[in-house]
N, CA, C and O atoms as a GROMACS GRO file, in nm:
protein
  264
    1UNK      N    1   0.266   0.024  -1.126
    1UNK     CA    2   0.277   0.123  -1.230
    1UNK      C    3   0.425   0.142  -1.259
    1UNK      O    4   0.523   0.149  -1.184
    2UNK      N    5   0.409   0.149  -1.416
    2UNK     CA    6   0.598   0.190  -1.432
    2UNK      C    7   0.600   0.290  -1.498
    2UNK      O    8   0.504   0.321  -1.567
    3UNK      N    9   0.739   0.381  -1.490
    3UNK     CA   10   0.773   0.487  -1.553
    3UNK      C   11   0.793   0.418  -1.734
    3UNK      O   12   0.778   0.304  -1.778
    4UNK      N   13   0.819   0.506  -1.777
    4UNK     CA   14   0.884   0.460  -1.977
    4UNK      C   15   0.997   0.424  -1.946
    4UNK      O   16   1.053   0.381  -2.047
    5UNK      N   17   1.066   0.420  -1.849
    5UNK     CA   18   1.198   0.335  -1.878
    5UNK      C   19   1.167   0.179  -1.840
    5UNK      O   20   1.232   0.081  -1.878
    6UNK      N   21   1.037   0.181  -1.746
    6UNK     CA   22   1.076   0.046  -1.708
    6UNK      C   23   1.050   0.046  -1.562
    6UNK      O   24   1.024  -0.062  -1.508
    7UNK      N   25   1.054   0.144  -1.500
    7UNK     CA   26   1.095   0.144  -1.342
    7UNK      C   27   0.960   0.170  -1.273
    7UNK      O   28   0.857   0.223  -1.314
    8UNK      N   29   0.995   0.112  -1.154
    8UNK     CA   30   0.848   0.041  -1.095
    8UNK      C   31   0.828   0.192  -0.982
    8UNK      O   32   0.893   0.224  -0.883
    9UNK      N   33   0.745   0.238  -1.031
    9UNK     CA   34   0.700   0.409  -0.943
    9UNK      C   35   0.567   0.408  -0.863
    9UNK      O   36   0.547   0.509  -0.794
   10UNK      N   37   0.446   0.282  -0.861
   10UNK     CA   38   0.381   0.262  -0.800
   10UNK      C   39   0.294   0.190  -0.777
   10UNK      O   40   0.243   0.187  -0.889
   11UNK      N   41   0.230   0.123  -0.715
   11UNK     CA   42   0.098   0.040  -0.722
   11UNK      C   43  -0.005   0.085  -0.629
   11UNK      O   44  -0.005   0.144  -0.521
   12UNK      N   45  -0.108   0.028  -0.722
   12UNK     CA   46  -0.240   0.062  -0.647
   12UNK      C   47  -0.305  -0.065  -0.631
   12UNK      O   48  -0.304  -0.122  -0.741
   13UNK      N   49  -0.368  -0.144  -0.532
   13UNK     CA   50  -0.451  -0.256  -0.473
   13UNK      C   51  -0.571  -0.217  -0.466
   13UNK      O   52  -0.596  -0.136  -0.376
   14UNK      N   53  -0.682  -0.260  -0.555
   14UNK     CA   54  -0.841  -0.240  -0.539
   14UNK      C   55  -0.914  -0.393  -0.494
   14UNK      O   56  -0.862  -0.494  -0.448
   15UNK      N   57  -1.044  -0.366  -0.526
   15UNK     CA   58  -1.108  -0.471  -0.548
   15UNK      C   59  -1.290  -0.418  -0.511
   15UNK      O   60  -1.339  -0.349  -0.422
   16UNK      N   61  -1.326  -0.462  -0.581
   16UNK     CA   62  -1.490  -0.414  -0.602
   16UNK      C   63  -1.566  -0.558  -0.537
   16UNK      O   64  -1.501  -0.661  -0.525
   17UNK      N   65  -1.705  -0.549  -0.497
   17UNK     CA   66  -1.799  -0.646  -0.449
   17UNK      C   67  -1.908  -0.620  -0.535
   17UNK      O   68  -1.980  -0.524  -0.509
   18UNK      N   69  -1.932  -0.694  -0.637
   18UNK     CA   70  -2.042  -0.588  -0.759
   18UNK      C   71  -2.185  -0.644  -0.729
   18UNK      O   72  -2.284  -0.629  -0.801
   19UNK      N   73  -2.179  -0.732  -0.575
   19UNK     CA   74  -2.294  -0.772  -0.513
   19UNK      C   75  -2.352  -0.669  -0.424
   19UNK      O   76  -2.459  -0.611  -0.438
   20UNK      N   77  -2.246  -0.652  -0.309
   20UNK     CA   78  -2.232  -0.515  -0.277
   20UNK      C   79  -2.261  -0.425  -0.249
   20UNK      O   80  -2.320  -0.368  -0.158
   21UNK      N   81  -2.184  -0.395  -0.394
   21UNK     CA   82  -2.196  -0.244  -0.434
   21UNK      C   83  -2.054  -0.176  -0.339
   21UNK      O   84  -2.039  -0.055  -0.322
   22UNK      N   85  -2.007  -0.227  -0.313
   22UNK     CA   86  -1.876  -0.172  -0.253
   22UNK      C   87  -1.721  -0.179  -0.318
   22UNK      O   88  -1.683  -0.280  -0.376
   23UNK      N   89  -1.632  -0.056  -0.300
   23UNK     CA   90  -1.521  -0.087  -0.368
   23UNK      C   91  -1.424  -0.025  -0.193
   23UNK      O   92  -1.445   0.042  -0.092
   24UNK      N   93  -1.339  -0.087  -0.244
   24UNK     CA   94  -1.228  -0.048  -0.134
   24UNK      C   95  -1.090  -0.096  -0.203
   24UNK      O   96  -1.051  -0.201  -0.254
   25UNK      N   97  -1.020   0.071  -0.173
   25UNK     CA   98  -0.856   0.066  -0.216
   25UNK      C   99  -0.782   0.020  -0.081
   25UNK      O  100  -0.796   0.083   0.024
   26UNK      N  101  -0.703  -0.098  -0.091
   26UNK     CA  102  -0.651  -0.170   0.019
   26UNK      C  103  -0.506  -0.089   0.038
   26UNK      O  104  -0.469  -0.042   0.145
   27UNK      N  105  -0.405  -0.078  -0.133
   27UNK     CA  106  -0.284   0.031  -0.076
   27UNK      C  107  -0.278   0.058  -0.208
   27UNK      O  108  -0.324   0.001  -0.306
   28UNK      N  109  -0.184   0.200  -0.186
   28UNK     CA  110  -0.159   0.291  -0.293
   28UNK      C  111  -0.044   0.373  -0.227
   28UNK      O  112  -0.043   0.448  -0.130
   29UNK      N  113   0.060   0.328  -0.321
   29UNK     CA  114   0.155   0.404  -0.267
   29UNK      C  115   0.277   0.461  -0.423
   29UNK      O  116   0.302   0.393  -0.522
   30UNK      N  117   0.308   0.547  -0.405
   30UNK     CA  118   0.404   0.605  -0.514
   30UNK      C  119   0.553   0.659  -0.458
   30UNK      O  120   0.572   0.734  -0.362
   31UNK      N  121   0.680   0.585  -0.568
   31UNK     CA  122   0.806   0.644  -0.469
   31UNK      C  123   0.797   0.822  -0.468
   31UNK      O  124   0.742   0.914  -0.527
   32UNK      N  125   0.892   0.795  -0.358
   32UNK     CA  126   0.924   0.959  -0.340
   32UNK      C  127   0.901   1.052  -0.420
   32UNK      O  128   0.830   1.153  -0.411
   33UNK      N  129   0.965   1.014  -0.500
   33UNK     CA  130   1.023   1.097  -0.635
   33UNK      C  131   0.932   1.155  -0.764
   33UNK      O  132   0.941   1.243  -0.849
   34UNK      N  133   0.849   1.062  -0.730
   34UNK     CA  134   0.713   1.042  -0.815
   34UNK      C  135   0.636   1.109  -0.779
   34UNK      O  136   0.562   1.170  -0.857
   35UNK      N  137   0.627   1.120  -0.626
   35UNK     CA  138   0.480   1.222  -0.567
   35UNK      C  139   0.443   1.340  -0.613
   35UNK      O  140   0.523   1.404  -0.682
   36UNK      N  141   0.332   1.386  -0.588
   36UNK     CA  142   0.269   1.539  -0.609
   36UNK      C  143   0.268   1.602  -0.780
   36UNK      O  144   0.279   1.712  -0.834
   37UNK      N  145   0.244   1.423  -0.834
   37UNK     CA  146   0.267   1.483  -0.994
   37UNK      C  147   0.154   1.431  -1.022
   37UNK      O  148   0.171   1.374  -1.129
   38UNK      N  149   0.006   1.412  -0.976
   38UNK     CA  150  -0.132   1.355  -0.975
   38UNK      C  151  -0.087   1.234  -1.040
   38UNK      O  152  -0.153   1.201  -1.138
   39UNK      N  153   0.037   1.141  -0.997
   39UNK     CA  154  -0.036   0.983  -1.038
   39UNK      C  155  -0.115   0.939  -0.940
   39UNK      O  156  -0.234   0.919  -0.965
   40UNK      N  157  -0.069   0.920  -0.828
   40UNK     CA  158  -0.173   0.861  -0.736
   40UNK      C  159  -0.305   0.919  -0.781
   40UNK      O  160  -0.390   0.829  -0.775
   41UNK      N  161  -0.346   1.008  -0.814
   41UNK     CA  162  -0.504   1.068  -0.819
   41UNK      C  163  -0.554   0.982  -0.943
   41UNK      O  164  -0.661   0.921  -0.945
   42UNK      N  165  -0.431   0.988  -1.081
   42UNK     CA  166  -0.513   0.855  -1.184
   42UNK      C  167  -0.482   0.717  -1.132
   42UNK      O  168  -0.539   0.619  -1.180
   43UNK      N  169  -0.424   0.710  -1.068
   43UNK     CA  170  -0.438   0.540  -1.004
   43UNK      C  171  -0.592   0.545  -0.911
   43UNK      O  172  -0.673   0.456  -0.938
   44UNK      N  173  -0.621   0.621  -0.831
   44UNK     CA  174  -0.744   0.637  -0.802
   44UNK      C  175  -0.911   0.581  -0.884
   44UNK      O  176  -0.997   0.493  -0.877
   45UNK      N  177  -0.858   0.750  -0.987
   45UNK     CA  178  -0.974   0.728  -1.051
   45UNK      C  179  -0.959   0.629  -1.166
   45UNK      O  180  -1.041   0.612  -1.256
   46UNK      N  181  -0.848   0.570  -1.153
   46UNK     CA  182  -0.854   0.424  -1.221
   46UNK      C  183  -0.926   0.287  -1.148
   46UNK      O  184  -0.990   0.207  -1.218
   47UNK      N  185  -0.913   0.271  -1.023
   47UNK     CA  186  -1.017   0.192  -0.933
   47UNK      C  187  -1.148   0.219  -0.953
   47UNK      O  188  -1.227   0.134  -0.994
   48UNK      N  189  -1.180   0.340  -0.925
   48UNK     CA  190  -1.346   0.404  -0.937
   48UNK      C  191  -1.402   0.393  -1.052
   48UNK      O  192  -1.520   0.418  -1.076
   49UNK      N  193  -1.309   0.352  -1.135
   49UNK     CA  194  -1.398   0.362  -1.288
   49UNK      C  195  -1.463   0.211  -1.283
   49UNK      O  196  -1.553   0.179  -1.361
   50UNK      N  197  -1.424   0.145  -1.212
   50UNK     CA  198  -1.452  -0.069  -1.172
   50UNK      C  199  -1.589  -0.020  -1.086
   50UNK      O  200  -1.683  -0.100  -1.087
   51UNK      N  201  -1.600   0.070  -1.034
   51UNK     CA  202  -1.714   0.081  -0.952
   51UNK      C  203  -1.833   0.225  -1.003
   51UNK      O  204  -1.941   0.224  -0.943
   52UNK      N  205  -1.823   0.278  -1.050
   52UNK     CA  206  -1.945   0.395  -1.057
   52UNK      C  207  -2.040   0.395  -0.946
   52UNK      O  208  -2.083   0.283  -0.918
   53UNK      N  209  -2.088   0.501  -0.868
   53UNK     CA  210  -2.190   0.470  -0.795
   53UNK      C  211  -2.152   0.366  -0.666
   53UNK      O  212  -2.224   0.381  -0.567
   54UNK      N  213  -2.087   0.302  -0.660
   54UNK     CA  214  -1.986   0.237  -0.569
   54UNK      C  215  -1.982   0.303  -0.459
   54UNK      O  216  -1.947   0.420  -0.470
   55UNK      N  217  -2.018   0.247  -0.314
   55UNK     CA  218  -1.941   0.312  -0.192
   55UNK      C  219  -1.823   0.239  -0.215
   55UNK      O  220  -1.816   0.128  -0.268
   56UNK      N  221  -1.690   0.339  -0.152
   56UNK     CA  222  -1.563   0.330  -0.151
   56UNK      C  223  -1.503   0.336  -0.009
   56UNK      O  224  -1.522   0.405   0.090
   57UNK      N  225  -1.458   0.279  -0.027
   57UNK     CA  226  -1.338   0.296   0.152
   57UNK      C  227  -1.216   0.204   0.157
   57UNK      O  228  -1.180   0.116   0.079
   58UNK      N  229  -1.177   0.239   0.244
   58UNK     CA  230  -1.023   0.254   0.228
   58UNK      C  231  -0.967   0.143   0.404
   58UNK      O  232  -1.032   0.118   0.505
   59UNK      N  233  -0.861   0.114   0.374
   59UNK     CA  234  -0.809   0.051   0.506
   59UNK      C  235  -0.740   0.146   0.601
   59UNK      O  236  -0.639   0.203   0.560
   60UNK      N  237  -0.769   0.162   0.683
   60UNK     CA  238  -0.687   0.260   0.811
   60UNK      C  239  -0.563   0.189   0.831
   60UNK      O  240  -0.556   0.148   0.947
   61UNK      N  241  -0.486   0.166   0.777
   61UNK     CA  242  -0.338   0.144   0.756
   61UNK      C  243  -0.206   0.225   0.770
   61UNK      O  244  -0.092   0.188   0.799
   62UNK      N  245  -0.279   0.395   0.728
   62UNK     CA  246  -0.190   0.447   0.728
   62UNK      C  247  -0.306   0.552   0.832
   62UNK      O  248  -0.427   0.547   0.856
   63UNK      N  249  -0.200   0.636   0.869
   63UNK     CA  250  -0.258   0.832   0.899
   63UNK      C  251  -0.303   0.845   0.815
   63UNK      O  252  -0.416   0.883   0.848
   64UNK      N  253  -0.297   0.841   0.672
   64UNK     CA  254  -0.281   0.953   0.548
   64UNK      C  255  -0.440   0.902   0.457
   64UNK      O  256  -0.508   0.958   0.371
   65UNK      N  257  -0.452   0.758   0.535
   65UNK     CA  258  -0.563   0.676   0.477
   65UNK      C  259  -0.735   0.766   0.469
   65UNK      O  260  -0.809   0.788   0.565
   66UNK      N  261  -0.753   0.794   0.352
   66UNK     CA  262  -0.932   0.837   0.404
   66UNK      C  263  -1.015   0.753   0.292
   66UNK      O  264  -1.138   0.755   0.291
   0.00000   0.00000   0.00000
């Protein structure tokens, strides 16, 4: 993800199994500076929209991971 200037503020890693029925966010991370301004939450519900109805889960990678 980039800001309007250009500058690289975050990425999000998905991937869906539409056999499945499973989605899992592998990483999602936003700089510092960027946090607590709900992008991460639309990078989210930007994955979930690939899945509806989708079980979701996540990699235990981090603490912060659920």
């Amino acid at each position: 993800m980039f800001d309007r200037d250009g500058c690289d503020i975050g990425t999000l890693v998905w991937k869906v199994c539409d056999a499945c029925r499973v989605g899992s966010i592998n990483k999602i991370s936003i700089t510092t500076e960027h946090q607590r301004q709900g992008i991460g939450r639309r990078l989210i519900h930007r994955a979930l929209a690939d899945g509806p109805g989708y079980t979701w889960q996540t990699t235990g990678q981090s603490p912060e991971a659920k």
